[in-house]
C-alpha positions in Angstrom: 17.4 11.4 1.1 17.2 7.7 2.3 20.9 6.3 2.2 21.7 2.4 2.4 24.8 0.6 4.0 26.2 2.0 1.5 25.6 4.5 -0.8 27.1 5.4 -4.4 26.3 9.1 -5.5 26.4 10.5 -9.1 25.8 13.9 -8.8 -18.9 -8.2 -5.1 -21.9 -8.1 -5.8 -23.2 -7.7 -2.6 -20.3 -6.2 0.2 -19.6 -9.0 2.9 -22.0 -8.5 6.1 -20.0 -7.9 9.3 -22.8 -8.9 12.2 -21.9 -8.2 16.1 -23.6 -9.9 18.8 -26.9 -8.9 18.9 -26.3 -7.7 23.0 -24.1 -5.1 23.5 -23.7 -5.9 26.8 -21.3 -9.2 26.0 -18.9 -7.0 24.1 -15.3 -7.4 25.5 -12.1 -6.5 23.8 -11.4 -8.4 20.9 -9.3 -11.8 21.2 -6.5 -12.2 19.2 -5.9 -15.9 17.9 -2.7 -16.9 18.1 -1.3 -19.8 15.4 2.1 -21.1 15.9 4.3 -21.1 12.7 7.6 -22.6 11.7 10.4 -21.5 9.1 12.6 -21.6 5.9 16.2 -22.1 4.6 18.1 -22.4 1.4 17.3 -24.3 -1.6 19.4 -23.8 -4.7 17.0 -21.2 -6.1 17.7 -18.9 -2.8 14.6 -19.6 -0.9 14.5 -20.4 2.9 14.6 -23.9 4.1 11.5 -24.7 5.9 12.7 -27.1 8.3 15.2 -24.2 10.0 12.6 -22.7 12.3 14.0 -19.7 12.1 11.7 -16.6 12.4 11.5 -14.8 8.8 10.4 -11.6 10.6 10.8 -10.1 14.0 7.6 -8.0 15.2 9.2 -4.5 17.1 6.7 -3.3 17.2 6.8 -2.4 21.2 10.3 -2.4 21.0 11.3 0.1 18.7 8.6 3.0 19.7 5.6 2.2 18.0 3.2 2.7 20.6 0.0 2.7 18.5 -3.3 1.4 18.5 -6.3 2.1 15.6 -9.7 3.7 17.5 -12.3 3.1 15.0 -15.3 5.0 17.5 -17.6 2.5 17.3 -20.5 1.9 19.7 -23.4 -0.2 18.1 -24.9 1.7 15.6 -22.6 -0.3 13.0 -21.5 2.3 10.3 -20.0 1.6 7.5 -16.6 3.5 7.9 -15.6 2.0 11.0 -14.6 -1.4 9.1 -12.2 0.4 6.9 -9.6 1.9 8.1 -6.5 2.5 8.8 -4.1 3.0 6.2 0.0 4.1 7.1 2.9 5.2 5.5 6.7 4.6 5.2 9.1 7.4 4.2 11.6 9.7 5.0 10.1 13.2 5.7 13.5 14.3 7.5 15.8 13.3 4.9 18.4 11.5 7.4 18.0 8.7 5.1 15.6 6.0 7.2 12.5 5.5 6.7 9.6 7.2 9.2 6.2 6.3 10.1 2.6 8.2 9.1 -0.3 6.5 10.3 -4.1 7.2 10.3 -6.3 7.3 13.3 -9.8 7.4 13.7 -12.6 9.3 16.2 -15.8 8.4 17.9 -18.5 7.9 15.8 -22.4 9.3 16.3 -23.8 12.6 16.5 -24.9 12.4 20.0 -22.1 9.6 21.8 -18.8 10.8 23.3 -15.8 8.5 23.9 -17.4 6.6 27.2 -19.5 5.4 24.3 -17.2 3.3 22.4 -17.0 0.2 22.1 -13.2 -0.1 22.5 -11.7 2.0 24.1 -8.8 4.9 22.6 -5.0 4.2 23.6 -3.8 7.2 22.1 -4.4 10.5 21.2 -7.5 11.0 18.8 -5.4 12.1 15.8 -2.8 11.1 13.0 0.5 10.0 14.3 3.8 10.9 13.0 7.0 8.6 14.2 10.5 10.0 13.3 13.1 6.7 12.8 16.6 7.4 14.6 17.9 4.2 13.6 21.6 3.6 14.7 24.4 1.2 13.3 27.0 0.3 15.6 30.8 -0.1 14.8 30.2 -3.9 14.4 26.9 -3.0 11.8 24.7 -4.0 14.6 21.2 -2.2 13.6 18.9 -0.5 16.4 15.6 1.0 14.8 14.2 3.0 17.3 11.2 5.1 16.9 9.8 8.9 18.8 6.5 10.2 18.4 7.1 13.8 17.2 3.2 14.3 15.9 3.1 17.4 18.3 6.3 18.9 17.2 5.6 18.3 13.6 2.5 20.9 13.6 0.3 18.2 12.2 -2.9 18.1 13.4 -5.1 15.2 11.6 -8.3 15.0 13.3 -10.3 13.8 11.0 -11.4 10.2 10.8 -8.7 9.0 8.6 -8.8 6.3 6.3 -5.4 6.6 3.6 -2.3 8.6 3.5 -0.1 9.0 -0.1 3.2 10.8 -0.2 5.0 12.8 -3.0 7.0 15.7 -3.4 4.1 17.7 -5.1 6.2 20.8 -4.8 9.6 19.7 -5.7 11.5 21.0 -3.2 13.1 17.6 -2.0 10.7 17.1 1.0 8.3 14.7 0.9 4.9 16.3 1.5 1.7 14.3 3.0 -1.7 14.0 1.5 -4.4 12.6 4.3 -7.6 11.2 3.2 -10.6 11.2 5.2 -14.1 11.0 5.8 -14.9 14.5 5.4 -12.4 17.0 4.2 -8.6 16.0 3.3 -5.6 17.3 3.9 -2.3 18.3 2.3 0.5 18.8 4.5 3.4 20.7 3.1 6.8 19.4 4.7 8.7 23.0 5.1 12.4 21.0 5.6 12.7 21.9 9.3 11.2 19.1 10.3 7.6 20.7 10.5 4.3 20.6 7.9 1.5 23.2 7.2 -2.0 22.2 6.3 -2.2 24.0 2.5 -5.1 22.3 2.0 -7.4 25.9 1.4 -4.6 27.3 -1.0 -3.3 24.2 -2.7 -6.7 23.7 -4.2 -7.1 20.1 -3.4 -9.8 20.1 -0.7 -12.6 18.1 -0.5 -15.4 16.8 1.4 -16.1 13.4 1.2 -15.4 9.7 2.1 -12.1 9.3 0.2 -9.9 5.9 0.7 -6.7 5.5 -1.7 -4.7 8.4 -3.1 -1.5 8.5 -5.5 0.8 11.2 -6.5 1.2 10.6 -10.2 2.5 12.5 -12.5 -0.2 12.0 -15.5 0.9 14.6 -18.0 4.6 14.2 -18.1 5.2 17.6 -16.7 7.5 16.8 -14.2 5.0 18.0 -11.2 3.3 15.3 -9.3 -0.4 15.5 -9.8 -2.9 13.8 -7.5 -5.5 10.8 -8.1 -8.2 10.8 -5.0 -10.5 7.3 -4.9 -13.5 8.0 -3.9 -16.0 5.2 -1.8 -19.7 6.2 -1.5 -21.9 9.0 0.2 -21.6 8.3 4.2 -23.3 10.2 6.6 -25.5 10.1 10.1 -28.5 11.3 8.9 -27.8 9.0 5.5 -26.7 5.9 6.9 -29.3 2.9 7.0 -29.1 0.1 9.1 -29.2 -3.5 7.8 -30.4 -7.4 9.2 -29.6 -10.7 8.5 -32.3 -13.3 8.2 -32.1 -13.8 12.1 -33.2 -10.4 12.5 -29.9 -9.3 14.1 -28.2 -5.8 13.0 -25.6 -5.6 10.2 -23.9 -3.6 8.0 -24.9 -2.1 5.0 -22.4 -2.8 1.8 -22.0 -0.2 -0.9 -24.6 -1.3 -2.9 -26.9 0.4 -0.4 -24.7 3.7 -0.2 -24.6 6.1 -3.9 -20.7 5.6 -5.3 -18.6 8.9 -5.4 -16.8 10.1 -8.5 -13.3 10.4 -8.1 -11.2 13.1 -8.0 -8.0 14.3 -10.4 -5.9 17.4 -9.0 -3.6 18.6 -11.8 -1.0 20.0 -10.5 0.1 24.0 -11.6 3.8 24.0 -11.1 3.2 26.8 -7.8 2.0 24.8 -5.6 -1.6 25.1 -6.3 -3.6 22.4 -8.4 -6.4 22.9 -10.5 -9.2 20.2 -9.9 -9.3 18.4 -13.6 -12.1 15.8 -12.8 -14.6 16.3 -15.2 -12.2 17.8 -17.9 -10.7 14.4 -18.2 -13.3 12.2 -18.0 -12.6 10.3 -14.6 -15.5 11.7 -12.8 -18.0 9.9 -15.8 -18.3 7.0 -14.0 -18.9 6.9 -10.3 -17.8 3.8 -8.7 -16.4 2.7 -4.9 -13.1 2.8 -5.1 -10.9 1.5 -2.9 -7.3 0.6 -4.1 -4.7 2.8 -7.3 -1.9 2.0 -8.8 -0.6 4.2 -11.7 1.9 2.0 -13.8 2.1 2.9 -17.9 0.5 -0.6 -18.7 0.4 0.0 -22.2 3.8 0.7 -23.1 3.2 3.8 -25.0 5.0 6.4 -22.5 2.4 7.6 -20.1 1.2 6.6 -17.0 -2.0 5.1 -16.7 -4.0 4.6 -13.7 -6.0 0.8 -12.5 -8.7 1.4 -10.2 -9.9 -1.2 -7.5 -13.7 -0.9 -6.6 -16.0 -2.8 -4.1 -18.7 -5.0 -6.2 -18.2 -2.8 -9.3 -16.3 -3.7 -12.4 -12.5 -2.2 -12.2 -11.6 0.8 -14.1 -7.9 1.2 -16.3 -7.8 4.5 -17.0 -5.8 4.9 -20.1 -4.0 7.9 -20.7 -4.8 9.7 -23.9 -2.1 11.8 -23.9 -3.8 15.4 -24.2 -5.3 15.8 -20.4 -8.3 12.8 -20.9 -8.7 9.6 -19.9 -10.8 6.5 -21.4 -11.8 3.6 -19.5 -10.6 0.6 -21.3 -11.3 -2.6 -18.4 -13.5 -4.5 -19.8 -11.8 -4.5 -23.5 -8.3 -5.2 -21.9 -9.3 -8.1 -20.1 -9.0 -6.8 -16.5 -12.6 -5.4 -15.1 -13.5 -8.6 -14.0 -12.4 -12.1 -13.4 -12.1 -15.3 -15.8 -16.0 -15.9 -14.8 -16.6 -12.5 -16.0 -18.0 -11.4 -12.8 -17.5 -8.0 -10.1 -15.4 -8.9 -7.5 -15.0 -6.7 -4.2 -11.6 -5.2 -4.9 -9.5 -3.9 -1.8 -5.8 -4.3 -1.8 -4.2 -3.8 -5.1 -0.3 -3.8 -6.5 1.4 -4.1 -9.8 5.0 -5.1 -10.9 6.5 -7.5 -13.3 5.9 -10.9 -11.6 6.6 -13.2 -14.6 10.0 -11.1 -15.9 8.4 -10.3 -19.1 9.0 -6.4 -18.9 5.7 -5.5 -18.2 3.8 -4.7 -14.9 1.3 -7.3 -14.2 -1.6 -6.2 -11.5 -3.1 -8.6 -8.2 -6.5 -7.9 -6.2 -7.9 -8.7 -3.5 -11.0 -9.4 -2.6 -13.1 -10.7 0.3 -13.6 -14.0 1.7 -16.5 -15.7 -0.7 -14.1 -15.1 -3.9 -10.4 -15.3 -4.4 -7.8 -13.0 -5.5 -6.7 -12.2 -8.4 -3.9 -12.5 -10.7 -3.7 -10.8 -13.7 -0.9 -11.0 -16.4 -0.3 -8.5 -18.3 0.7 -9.4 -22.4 2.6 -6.6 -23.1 0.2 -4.4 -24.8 -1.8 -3.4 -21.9 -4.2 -6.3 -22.3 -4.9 -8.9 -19.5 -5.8 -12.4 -19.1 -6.9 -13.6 -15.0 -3.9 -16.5 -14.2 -5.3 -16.8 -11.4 -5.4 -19.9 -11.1 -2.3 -20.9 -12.9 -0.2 -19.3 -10.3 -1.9 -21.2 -7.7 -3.6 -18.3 -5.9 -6.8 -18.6 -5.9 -7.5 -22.2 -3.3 -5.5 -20.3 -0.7 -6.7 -17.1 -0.5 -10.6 -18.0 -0.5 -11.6 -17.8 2.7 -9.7 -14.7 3.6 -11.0 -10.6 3.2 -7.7 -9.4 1.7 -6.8 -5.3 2.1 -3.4 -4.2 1.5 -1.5 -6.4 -0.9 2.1 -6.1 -2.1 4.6 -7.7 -4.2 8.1 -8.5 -1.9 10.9 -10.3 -2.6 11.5 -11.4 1.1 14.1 -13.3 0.3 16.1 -11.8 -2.3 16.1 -14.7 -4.4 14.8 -12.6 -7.5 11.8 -13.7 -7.6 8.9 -11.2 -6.4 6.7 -13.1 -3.4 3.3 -11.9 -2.3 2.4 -10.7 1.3 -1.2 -10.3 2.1 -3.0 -9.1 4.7 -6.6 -9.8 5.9 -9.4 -9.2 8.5 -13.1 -9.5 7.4 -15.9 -7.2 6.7 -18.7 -10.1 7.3 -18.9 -12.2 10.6 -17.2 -15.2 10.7 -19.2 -17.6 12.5 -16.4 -19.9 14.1 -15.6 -17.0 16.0 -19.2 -16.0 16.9 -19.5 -19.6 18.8 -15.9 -18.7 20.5 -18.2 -15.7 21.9 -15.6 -12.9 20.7 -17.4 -9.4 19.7 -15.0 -8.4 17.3 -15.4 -11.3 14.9 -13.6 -10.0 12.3 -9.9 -10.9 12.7 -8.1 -13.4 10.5 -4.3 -14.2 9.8 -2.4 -12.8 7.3 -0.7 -14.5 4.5 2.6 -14.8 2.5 3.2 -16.4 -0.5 6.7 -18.0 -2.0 7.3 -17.3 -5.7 8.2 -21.2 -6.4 10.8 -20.9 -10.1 8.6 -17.8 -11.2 5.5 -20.3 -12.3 3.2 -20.6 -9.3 3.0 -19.6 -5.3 3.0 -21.6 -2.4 1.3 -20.4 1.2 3.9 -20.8 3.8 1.7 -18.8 6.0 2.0 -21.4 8.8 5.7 -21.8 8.4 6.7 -18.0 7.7 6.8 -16.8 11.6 5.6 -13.7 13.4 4.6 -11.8 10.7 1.5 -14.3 9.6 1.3 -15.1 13.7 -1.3 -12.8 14.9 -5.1 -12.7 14.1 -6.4 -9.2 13.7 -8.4 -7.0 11.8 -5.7 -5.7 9.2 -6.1 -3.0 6.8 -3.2 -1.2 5.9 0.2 -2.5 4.4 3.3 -1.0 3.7 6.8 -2.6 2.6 9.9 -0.7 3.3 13.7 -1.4 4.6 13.4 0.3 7.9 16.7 -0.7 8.8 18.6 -0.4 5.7 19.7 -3.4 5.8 18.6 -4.6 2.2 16.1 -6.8 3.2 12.4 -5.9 3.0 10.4 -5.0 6.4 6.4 -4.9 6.9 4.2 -2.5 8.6 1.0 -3.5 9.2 -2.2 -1.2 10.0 -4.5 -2.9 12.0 -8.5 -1.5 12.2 -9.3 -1.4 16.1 -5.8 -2.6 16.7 -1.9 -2.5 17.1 0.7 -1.1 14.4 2.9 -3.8 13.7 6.2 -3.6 12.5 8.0 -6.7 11.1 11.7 -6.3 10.2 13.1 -9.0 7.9 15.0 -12.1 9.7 15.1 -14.2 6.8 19.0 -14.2 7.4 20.1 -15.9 4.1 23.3 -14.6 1.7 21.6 -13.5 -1.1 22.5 -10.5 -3.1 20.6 -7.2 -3.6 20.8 -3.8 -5.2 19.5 -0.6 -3.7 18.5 2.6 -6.3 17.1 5.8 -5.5 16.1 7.9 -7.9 16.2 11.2 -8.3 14.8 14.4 -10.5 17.3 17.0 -12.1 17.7 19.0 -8.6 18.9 15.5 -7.0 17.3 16.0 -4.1 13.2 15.2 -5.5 12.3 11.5 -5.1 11.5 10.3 -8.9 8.2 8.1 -9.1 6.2 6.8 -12.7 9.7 5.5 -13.7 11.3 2.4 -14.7 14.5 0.5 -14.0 16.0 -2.0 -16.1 18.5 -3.5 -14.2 20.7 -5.8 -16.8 22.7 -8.4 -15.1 24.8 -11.3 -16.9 21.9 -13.7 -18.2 19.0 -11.8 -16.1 17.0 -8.6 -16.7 14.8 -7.2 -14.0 12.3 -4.3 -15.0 11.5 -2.0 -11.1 9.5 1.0 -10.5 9.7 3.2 -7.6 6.9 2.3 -5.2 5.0 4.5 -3.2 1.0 3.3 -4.1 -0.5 0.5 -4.5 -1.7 -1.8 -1.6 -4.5 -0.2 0.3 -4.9 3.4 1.8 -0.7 3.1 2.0 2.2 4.6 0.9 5.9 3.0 0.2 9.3 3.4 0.3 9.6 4.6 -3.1 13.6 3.0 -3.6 13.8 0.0 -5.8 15.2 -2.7 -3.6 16.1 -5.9 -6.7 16.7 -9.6 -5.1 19.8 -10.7 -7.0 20.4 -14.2 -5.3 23.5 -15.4 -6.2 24.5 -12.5 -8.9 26.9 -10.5 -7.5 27.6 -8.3 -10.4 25.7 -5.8 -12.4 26.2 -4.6 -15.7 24.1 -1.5 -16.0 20.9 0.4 -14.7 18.9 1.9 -17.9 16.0 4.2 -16.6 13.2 5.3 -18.5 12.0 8.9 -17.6 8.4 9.5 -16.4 8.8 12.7 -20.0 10.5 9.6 -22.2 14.2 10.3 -21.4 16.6 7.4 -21.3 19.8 7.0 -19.1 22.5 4.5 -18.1 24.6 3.8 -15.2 27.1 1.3 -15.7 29.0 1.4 -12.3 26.5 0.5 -9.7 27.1 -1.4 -6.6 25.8 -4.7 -5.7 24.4 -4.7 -2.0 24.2 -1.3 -1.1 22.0 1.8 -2.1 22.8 3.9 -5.0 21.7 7.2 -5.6 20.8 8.0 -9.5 20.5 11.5 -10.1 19.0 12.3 -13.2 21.3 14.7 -15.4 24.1 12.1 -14.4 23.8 9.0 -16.3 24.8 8.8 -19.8 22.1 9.8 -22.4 19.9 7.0 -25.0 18.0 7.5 -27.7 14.6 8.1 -25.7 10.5 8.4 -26.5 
């Protein structure tokens, strides 16, 4: 289980064209551009001053253990997979209560090429990496996070050219298990407790063979088992793959309008371990679409968990739950398939939460560098309208190819900010002149939530964490220290794995929940939180989907600013139970077992 400093118990139309130098011969390793930044402090509201200069985040990276770097096997022929990943995942697959670190690796690409062949060369070992946390607190609460690579000992062997990772207890044992997408067949990774996983992919029932990106462990059916949504991108393959030009006649890449979309995929799960591939049966695999990005949030308030799908150039899908095993698409009558223009966009990143503390979970896209992202608010009933603009999004993030995207209060003001992190798919010419061979990279941005109305891009003032220019893929937000403060691991494609811990430094108040199924051990996701304070009522989910190809720490971490006190935590159960805690602890972590809390009128 993940313990705090404390911890209280109750028992597009067309996809963007990426174009290399024509010559192979000029290709170098990739520059990274670096952009000074400044910082932030207090205003009255909680967020930082600008004019401090102090650094909001501190990249360990290289410090604490991370010793990573993305191979994506490329070597000319320009394929299509080798701009997408990696994704990366924060959780606690030890139960010593920090968070550890799963991340995707890639292999050399072409049927007749070995690794001499590649472009850029590997820095590690050809396979998924798994990094166990031993983070120590001193006597003085002085925090070390410091990271070992225990892939070997761990008996996981990911070899495939991986693109996402999800995470979920599909078993309920209390051990979070690990479900690897791929371009060819996945995995699932059964944590056995001790420390070690086994590949139960052939028995579990959820194999499959093709270019998958995204995947969420949802429990669709209110059940109590997690079952298991697999996005699906388009038919890849060597003797498939065609090879595009630009007007100049030099090479490109095809987008997925060239390639034939894949259904996705819906595992059920049985209760013994095995799922039962549900597909067809409820309607998801109808339409076939590139997907990309998931969330599964009940947007319609009626109980169950629905399930918003981000796909490249294709109208979005929101997959309402019907209740009896089906699903119906209903995007393009709620508002939210396509923007205010009523056009496709080329969805990436993806994340949902209640930005405008209306009680409902309101979704944000992103997209790549000819459109914006996008913003939409939900009305309560499941119905959208894009505010895109209205929140001040949209100028700032054109110009940018946005992948993983989350909502973060960095600050703990209560008010949710947006991190966002970017690296093209189509060349960008400024760089082309600079004569760099990777033109790809771009910096990532955060956004301030400015009095819950609008968003500001302090990108240039925020520090290391929107310093670097590289090709970024994968996001995940977690507090890798424990400190109550959010941190930032960043996946980069062809690149390092960056981890930013939170410097931000301010006084604000925070609250910490974990919560847990009836065996108090069994992380509890597709819930929701309302956490009542004098005058203030914040509605949190557990968190592990969402951004792109990534998984989260799935506690609730609330900004509480200056409130110091809270009156009580009501959570809604995934089956429609309702319970309240009314002694919980202001800045620390505290455990909510369900069975413990005292019982409401529910669904």
């Amino acid at each position: 289980m993940i313990y705090g400093p404390g911890i209280c118990c109750f028992s597009r139309q067309n996809m963007p064209v990426l174009v290399f130098k024509h010559r192979l011969s000029m290709i170098l390793l990739m520059l990274a551009v670096l952009v000074g930044c400044g910082d932030s402090g207090q205003e009255l509201g909680g967020n930082p001053d600008l004019s401090a200069h102090v650094d909001l985040f501190e990249d360990v990276s290289e410090s604490s253990g991370l010793d990573f770097t993305h191979f994506n096997g490329m070597h000319g022929s320009m394929y299509l997979i080798e701009i997408m990943g990696s994704g990366a995942a924060l959780f606690d697959y030890d139960n010593d209560g920090d968070l550890d670190v799963y991340v995707n690796q890639g292999h050399m690409l072409g049927a007749d090429t070995g690794v001499s062949d590649a472009i850029f060369q590997p820095k590690n070992e050809l396979r998924d990496h798994l990094f166990r946390n031993d983070l120590v607190i001193d006597e003085n609460g002085n925090r070390t996070v410091q990271f070992t690579d225990v892939t070997e000992e761990s008996g996981i062997n990911a070899t495939g050219y991986g693109m996402g990772v999800a995470i979920g207890d599909y078993d309920s044992d209390g051990w979070q298990d690990i479900y690897v997408t791929n371009w060819g067949s996945n995995q699932l990774y059964k944590n056995n407790g001790d420390g070690t996983f086994t590949d139960v992919t052939d028995t579990s029932g959820t194999d499959t063979n093709e270019l998958s990106s995204s995947a969420s462990f949802v429990d669709v059916n209110r059940d109590g088992h997690l079952d298991l949504y697999v996005c699906n991108y388009v038919v890849f393959g060597y003797d498939t793959h065609r090879q595009c030009y630009i007007d100049t006649g030099a090479a490109s890449y095809c987008g997925p309008e060239s390639e034939t979309p894949v259904p996705d995929r819906l595992f059920i799960n049985n209760g013994d371990g095995t799922f039962a591939d549900k597909s067809a049966e409820s309607q998801i695999a109808r339409i076939a679409t590139p997907s990309l990005g998931i969330v599964g949030r009940d947007f319609t308030g009626d109980g169950w968990v629905d399930l918003y799908i981000a796909n490249d150039s294709k109208g979005n899908n929101l997959w309402v739950n019907q209740q009896d095993g089906t699903f119906v698409d209903e995007a393009v009558l709620r508002g939210c398939a396509f923007n205010m223009d009523g056009n496709p966009e080329g969805s990436m990143g993806i994340d949902a939460a209640d930005i405008d503390g209306d009680g409902d979970d309101d979704l944000v896209l992103g997209h790549w560098n000819d459109e914006t992202n996008t913003l939409y608010e939900n009305d309560g009933s499941g119905n959208f309208v894009d505010s895109t603009s209205q929140f001040k999004l949209g100028v700032p993030s054109r110009g940018s190819t946005a992948f993983g995207m989350l909502w973060v209060d960095f600050d703990n003001d209560t008010l949710l900010d947006l991190y966002v992190v970017n690296g093209a798919v189509n060349i960008l010419e400024h760089l082309l002149r600079e004569n760099e061979t990777y033109p790809l990279h771009q910096r990532n941005q955060l956004f301030r939530n400015i009095d819950g109305s609008a968003f500001e891009d302090i990108s240039d003032e925020s520090g290391s964490v929107c310093k670097p220019s590289e090709v970024s893929r994968g996001l995940c937000i977690g507090d890798v220290d424990n400190d109550g403060t959010p941190d930032i691991l960043v996946a980069n494609n062809s690149g390092p794995l960056r981890l930013y811990l939170n410097r931000s430094g301010d006084d604000n108040h925070w609250l910490g929940l974990a919560l847990t199924t009836d065996n108090s051990k069994t992380i509890a996701l597709d819930c929701r939180a309302e956490i009542i304070t004098e005058g203030k009522t914040f509605w949190r989910s557990p968190r592990a989907d969402g951004s792109y190809c990534s998984s989260n720490d799935p506690r609730i971490l609330v900004g509480l600013g200056g409130i110091s006190d809270v009156q009580k935590v009501i959570v809604h159960w995934p089956d429609g139970a309702i319970e309240e805690w009314s002694e919980v602890q202001v800045d620390q972590y505290n455990e909510l077992h369900r069975g413990t809390g005292r019982e409401l009128d529910g669904a």
